[in-house]
N, C-alpha and C positions, 0 to 999 in steps of 0.2 A: 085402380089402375096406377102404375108407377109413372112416374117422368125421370128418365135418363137422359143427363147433357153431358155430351162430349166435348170440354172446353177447350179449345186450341186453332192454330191458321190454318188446320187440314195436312198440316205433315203427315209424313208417313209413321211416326207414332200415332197421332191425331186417329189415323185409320185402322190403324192395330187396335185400337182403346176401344173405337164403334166396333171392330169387326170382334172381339172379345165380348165387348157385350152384347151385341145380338146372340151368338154362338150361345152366351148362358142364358138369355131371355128364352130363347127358340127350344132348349134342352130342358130347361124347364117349365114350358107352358104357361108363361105368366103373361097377364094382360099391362102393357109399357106402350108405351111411346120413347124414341130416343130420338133429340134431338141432336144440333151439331150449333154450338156457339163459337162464334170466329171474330165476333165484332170484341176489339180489345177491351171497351169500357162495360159489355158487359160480363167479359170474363174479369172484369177488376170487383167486382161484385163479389165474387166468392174471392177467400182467404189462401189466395194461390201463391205460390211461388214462382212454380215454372210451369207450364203446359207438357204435355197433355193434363190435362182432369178429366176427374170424373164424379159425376153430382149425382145422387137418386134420391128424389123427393127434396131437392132444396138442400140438401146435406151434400159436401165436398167428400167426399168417401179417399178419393185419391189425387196428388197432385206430382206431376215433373217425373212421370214413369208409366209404362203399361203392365196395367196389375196382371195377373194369373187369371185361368178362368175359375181356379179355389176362390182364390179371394172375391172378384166378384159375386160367385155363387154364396157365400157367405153375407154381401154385404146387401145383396138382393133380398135374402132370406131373414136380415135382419130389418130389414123395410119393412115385408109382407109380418111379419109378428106384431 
């Protein structure tokens, strides 16, 4: 199973980034969980710059943008290998 965290206060990037990656979780049939991280110390944890992020399996995949659903589907597919 994956762990997807959504790093950010819940802007409305914040919600683009979650609704992105459900949209490739659900199109691809993978078994995930996505969370939603908003407490700042523990988004200081990963190697951010600016929010939104995006974390799969402990890995910061993206930071300070909302990625495509390419790139996601890419970086999902690089987890599950």
């Amino acid at each position: 199973m994956l762990t997807i965290k959504v790093l950010g206060s819940g802007c409305v990037n914040c919600q683009n980034v979650e609704r992105v990656a459900r949209k490739v979780v659900a199109g691809l049939g993978v078994d995930a969980v996505i969370v939603k991280v908003t407490a700042w110390p523990e988004i200081q944890k990963y190697p951010i710059l600016a929010t939104p992020g995006l974390v799969i399996n402990e890995k910061l995949v993206c930071g300070g943008r909302v990625p495509t659903e390419a790139e996601v589907t890419t970086w999902l597919a690089d987890a599950l290998a």
